[in-house]
PyMOL Python script that loads the backbone (N, CA, C, O; Angstrom):
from pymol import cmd

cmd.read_pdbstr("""\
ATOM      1  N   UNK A   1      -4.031 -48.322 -15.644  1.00  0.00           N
ATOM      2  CA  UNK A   1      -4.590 -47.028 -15.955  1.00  0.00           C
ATOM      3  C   UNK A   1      -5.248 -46.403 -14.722  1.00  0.00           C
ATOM      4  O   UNK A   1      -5.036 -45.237 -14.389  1.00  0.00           O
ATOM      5  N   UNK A   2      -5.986 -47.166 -14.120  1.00  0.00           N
ATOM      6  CA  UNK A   2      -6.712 -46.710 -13.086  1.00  0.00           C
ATOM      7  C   UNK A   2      -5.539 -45.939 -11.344  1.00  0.00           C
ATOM      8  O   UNK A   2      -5.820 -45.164 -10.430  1.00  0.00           O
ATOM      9  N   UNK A   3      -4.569 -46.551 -11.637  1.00  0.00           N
ATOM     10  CA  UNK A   3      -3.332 -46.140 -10.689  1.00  0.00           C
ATOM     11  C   UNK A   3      -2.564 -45.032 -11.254  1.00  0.00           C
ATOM     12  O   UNK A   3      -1.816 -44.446 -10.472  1.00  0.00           O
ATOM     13  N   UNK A   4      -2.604 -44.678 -12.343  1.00  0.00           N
ATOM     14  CA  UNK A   4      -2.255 -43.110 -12.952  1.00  0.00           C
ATOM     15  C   UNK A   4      -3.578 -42.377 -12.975  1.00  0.00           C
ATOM     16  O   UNK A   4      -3.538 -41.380 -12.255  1.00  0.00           O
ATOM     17  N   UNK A   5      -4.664 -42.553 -13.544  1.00  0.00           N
ATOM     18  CA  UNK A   5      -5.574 -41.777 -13.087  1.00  0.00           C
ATOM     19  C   UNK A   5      -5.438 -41.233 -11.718  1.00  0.00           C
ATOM     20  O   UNK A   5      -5.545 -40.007 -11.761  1.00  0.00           O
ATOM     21  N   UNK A   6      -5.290 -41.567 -10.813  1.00  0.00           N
ATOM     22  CA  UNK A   6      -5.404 -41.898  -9.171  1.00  0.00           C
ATOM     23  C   UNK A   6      -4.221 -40.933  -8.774  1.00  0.00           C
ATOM     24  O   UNK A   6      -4.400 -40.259  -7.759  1.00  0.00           O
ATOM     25  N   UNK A   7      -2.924 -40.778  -9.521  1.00  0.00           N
ATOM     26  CA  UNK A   7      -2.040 -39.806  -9.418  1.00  0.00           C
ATOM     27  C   UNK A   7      -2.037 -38.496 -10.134  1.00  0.00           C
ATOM     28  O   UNK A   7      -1.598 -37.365  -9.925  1.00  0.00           O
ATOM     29  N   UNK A   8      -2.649 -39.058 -10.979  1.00  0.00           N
ATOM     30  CA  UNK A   8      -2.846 -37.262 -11.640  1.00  0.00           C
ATOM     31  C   UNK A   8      -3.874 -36.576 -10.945  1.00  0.00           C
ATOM     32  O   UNK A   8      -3.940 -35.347 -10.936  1.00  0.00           O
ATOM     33  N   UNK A   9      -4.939 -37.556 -10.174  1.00  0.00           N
ATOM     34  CA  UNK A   9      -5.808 -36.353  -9.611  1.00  0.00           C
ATOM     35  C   UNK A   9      -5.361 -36.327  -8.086  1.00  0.00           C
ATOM     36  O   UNK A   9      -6.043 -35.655  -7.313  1.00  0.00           O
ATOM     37  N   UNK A  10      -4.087 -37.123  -7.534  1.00  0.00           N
ATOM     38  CA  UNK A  10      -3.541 -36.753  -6.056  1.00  0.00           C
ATOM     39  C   UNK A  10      -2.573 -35.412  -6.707  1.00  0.00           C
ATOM     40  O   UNK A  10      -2.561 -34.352  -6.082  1.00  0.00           O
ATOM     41  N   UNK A  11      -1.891 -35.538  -7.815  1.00  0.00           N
ATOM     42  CA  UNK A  11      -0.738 -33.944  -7.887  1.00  0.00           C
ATOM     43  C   UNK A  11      -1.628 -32.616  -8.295  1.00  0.00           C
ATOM     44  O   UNK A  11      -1.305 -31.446  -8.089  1.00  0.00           O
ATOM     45  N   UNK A  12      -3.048 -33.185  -9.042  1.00  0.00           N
ATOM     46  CA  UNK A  12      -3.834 -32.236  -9.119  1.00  0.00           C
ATOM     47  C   UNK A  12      -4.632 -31.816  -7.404  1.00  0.00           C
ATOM     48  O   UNK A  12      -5.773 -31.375  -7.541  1.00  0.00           O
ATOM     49  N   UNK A  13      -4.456 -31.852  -6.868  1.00  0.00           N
ATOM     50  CA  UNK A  13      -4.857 -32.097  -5.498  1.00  0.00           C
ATOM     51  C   UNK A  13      -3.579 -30.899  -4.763  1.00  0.00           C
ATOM     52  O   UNK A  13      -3.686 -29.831  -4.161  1.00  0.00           O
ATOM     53  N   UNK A  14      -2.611 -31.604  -5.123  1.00  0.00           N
ATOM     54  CA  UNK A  14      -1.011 -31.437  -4.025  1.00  0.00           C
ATOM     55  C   UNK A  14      -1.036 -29.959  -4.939  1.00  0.00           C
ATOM     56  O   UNK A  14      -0.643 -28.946  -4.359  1.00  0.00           O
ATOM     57  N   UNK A  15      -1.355 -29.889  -5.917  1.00  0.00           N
ATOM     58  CA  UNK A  15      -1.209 -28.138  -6.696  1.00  0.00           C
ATOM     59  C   UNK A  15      -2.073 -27.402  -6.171  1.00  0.00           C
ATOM     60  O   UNK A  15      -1.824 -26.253  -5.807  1.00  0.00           O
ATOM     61  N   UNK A  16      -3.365 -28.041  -6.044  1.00  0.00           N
ATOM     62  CA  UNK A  16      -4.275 -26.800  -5.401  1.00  0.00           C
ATOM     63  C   UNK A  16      -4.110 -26.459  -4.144  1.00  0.00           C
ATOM     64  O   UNK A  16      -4.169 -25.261  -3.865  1.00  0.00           O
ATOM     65  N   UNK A  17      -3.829 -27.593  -2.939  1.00  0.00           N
ATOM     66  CA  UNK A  17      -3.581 -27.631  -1.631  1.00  0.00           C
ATOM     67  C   UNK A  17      -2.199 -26.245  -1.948  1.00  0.00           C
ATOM     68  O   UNK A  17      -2.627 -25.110  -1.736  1.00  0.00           O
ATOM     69  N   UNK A  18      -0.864 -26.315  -2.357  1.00  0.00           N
ATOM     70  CA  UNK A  18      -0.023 -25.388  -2.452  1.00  0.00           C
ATOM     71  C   UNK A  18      -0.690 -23.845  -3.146  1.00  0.00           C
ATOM     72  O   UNK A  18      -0.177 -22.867  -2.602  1.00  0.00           O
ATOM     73  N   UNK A  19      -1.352 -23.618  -3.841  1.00  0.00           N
ATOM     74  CA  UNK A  19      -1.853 -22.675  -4.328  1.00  0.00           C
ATOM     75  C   UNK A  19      -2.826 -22.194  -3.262  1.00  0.00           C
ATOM     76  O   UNK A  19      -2.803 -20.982  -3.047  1.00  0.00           O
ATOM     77  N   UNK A  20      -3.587 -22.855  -2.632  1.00  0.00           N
ATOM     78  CA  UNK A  20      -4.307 -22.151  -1.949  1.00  0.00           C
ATOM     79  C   UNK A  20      -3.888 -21.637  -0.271  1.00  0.00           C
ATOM     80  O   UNK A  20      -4.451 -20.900   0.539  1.00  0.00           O
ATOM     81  N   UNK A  21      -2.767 -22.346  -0.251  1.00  0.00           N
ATOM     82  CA  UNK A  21      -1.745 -21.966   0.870  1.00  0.00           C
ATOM     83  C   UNK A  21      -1.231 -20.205   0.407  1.00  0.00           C
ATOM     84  O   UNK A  21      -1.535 -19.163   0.987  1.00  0.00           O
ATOM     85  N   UNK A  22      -0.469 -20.376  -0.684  1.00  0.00           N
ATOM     86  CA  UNK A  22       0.082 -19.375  -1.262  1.00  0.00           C
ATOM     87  C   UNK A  22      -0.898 -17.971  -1.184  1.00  0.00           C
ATOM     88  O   UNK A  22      -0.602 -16.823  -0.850  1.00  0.00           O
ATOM     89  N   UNK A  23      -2.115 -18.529  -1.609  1.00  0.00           N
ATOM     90  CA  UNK A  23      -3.561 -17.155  -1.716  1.00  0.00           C
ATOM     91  C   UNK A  23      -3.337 -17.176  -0.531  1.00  0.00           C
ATOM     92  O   UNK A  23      -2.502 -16.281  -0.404  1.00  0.00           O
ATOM     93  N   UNK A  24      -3.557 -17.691   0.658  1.00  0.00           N
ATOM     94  CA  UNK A  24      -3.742 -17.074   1.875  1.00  0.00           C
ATOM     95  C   UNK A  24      -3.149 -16.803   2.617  1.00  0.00           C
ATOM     96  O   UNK A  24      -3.579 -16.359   3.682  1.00  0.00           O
ATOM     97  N   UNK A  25      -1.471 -17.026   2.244  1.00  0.00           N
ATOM     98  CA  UNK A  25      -0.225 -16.071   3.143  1.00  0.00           C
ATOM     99  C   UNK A  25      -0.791 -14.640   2.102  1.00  0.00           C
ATOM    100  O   UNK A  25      -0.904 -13.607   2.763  1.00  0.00           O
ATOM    101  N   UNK A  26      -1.065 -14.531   0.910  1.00  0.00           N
ATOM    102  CA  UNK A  26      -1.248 -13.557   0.391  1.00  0.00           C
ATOM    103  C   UNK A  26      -2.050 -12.580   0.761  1.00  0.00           C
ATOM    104  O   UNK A  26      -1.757 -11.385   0.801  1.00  0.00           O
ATOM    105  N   UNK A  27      -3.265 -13.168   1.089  1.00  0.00           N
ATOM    106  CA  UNK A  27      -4.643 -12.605   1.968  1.00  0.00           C
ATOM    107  C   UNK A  27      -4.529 -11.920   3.567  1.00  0.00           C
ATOM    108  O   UNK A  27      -5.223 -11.062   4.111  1.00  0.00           O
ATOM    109  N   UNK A  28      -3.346 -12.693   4.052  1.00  0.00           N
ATOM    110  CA  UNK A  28      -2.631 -12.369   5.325  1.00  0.00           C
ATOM    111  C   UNK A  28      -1.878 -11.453   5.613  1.00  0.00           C
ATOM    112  O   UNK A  28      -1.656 -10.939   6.710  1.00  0.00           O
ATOM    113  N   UNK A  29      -1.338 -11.164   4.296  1.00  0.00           N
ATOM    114  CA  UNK A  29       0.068  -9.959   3.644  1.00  0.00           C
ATOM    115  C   UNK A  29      -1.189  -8.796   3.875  1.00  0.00           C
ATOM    116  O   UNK A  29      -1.156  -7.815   4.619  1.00  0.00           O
ATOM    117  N   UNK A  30      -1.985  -9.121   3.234  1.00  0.00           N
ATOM    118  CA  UNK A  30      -2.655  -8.193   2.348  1.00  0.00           C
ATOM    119  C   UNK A  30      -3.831  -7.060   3.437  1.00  0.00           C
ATOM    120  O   UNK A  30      -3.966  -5.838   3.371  1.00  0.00           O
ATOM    121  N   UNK A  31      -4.509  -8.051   4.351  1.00  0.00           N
ATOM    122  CA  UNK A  31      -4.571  -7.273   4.881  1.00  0.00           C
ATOM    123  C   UNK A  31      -4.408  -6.562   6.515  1.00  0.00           C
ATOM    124  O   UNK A  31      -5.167  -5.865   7.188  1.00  0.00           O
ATOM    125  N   UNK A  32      -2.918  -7.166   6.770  1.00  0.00           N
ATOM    126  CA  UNK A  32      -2.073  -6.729   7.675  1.00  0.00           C
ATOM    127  C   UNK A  32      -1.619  -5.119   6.823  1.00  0.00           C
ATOM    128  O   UNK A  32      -1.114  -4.167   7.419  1.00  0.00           O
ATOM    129  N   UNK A  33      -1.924  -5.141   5.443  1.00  0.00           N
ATOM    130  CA  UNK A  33      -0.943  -3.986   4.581  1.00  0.00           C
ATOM    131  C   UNK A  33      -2.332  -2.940   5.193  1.00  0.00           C
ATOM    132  O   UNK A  33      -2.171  -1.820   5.678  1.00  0.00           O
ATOM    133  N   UNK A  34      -3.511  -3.557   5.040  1.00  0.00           N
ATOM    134  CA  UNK A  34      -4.584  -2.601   4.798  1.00  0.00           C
ATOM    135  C   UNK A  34      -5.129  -2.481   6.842  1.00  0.00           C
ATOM    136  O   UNK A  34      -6.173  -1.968   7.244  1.00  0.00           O
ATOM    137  N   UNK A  35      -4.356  -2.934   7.466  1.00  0.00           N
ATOM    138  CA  UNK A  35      -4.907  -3.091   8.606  1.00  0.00           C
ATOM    139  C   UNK A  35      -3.921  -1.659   9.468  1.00  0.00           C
ATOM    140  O   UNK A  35      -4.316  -0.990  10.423  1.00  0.00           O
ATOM    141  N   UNK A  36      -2.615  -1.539   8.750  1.00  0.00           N
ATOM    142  CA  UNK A  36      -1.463  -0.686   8.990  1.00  0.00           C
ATOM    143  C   UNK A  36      -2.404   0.771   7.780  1.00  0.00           C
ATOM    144  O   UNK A  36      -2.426   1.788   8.473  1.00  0.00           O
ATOM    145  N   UNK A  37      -2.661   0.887   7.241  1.00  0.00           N
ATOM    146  CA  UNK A  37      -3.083   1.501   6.252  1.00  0.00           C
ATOM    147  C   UNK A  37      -4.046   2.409   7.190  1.00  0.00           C
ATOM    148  O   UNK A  37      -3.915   3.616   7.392  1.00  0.00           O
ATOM    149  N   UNK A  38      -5.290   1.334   7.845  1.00  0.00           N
ATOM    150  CA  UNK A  38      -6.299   2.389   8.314  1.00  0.00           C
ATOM    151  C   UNK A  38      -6.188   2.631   9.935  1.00  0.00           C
ATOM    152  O   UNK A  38      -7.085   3.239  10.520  1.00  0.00           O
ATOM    153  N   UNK A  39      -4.906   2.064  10.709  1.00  0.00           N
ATOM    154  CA  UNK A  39      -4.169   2.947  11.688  1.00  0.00           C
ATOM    155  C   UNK A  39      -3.526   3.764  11.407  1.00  0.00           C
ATOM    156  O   UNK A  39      -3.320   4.443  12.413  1.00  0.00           O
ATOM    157  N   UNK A  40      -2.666   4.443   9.942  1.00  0.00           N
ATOM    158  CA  UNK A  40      -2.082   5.272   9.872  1.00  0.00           C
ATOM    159  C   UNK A  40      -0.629   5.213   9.848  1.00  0.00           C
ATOM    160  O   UNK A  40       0.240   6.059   9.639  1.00  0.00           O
ATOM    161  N   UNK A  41      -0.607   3.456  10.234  1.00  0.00           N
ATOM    162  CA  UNK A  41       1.417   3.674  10.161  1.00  0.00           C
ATOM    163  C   UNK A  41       1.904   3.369   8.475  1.00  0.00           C
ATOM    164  O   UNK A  41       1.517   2.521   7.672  1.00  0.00           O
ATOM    165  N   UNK A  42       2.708   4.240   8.390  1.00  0.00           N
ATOM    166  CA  UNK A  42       3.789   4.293   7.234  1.00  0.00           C
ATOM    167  C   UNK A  42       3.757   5.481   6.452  1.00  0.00           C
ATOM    168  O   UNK A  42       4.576   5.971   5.674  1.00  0.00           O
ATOM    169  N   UNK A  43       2.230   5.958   6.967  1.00  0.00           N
ATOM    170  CA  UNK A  43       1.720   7.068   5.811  1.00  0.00           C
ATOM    171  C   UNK A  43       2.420   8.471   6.715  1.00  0.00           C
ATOM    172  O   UNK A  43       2.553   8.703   7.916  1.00  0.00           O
ATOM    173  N   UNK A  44       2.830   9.356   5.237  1.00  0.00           N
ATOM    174  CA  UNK A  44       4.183  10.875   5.874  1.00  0.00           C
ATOM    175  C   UNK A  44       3.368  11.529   5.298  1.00  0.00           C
ATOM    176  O   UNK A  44       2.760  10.947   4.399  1.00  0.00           O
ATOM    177  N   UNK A  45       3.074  12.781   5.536  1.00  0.00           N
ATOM    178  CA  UNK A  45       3.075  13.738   5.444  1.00  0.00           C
ATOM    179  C   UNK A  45       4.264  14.598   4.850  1.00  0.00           C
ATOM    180  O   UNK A  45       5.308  14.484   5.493  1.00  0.00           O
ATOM    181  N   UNK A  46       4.318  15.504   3.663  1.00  0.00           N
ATOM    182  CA  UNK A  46       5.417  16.398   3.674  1.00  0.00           C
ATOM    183  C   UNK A  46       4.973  17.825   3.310  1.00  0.00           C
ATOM    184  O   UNK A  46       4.573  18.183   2.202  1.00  0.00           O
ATOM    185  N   UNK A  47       5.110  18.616   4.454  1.00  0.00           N
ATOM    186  CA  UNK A  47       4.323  20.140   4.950  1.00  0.00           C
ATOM    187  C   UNK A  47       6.081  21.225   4.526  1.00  0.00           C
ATOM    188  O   UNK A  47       6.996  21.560   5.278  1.00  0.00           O
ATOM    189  N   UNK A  48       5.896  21.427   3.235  1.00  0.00           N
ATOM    190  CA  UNK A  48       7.208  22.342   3.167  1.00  0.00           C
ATOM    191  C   UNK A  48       8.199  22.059   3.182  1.00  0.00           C
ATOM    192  O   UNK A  48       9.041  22.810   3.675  1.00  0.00           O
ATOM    193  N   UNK A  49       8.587  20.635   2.550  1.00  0.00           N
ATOM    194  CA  UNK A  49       9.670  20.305   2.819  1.00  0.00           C
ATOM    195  C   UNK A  49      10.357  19.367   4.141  1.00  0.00           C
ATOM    196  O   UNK A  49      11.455  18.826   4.271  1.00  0.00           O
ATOM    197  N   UNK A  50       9.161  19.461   5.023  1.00  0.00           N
ATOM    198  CA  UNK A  50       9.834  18.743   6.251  1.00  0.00           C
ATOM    199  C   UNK A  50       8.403  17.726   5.981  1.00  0.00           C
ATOM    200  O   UNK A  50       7.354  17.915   5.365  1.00  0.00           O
ATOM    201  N   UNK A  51       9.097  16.280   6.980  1.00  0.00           N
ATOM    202  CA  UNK A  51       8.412  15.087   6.580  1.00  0.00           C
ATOM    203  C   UNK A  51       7.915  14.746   8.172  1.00  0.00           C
ATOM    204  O   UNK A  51       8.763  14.945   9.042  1.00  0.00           O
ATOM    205  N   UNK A  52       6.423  14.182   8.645  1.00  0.00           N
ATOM    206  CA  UNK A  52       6.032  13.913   9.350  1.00  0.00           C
ATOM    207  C   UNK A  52       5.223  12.883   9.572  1.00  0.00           C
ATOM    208  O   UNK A  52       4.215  13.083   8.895  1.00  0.00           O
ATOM    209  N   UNK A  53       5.105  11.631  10.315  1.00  0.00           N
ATOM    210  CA  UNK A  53       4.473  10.637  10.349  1.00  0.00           C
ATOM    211  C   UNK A  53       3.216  10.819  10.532  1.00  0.00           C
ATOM    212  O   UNK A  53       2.981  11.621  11.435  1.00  0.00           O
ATOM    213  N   UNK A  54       2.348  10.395  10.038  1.00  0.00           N
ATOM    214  CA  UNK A  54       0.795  10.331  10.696  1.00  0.00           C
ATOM    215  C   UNK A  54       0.671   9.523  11.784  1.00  0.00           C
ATOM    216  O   UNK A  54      -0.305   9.699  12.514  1.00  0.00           O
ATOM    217  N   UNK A  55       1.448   8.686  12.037  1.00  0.00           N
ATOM    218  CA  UNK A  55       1.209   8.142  13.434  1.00  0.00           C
ATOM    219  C   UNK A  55       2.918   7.709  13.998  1.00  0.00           C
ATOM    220  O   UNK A  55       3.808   7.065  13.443  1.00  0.00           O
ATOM    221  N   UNK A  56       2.856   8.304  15.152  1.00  0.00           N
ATOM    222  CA  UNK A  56       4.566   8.561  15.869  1.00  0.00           C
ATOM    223  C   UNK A  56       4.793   6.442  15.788  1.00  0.00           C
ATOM    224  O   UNK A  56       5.640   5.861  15.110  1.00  0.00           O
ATOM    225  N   UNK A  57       3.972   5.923  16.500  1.00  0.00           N
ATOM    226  CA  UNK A  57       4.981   4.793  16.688  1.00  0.00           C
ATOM    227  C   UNK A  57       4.973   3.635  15.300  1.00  0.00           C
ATOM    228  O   UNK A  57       3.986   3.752  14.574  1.00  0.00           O
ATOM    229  N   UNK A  58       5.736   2.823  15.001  1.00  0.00           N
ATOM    230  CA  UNK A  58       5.866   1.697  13.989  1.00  0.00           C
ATOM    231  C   UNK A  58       5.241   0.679  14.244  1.00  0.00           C
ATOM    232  O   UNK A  58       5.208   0.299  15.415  1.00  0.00           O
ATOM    233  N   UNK A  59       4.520  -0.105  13.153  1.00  0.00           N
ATOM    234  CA  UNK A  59       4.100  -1.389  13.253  1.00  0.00           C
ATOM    235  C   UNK A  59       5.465  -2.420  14.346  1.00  0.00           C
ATOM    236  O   UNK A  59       6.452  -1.771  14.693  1.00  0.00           O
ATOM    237  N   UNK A  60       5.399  -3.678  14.710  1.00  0.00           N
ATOM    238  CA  UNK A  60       6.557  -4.429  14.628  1.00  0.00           C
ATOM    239  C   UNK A  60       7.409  -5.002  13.533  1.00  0.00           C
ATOM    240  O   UNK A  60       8.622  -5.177  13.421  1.00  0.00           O
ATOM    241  N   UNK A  61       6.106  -5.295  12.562  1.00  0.00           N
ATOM    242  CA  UNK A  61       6.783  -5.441  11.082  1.00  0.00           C
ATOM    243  C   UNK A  61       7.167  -4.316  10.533  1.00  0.00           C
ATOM    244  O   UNK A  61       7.823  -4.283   9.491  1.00  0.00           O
ATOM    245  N   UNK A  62       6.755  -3.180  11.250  1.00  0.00           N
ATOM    246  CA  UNK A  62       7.818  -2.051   9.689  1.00  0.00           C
ATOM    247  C   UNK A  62       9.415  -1.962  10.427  1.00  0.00           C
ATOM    248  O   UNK A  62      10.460  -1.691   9.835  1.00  0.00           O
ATOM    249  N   UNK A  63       9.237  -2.298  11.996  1.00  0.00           N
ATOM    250  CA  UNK A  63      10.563  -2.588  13.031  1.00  0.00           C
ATOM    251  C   UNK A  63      11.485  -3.553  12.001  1.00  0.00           C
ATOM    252  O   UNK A  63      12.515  -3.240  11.405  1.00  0.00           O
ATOM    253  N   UNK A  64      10.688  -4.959  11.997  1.00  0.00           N
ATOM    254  CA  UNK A  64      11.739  -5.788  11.367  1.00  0.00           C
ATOM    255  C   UNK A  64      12.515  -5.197  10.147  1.00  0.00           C
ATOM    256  O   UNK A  64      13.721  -4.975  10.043  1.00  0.00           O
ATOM    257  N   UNK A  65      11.142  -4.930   8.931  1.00  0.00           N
ATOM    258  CA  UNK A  65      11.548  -4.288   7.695  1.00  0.00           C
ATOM    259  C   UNK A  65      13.121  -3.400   7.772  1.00  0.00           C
ATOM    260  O   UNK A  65      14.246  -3.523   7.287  1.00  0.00           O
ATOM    261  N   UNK A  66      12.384  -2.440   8.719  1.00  0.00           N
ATOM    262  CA  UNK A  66      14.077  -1.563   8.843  1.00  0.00           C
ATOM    263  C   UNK A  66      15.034  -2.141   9.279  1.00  0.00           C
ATOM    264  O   UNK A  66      16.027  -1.590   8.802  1.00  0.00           O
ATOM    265  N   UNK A  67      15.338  -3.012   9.972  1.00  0.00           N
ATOM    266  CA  UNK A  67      16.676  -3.425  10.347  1.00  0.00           C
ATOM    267  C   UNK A  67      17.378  -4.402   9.689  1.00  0.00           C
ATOM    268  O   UNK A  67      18.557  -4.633   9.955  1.00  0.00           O
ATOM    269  N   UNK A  68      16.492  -5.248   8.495  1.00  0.00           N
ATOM    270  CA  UNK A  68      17.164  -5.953   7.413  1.00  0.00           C
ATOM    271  C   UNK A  68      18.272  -4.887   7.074  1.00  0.00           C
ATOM    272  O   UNK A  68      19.085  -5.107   6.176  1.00  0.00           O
TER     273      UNK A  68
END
""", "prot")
cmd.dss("prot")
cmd.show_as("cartoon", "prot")
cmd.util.cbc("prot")
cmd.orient("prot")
């Protein structure tokens, strides 16, 4: 008993270690999103019909994004 105890709280372990990996590519996503956000890249403008960047050059990631 004591050697299954001992594994249920190592996979309870190996779940949180993966979950908390997961939150913090998330946290990383998140605010690279908000870091692009308050430089201004991605955000358009549309003045009449014609469309204009708020800021002329691209992240490197919005580079990659487009060429998928």
């Amino acid at each position: 008993m004591g050697g299954n105890y001992f594994e249920q709280i190592a996979q309870e372990i190996f779940k949180h270690k993966r979950l908390m990996e997961q939150l913090e590519a998330e946290n990383r996503e998140l605010r690279q999103q908000l870091a692009d956000l308050r430089a201004g890249r991605g955000i358009f403008v549309d003045i009449a019909g014609s469309r204009f960047a708020l800021r002329d050059s691209a992240s490197p990631r919005d580079r990659l994004v487009r060429t998928r």
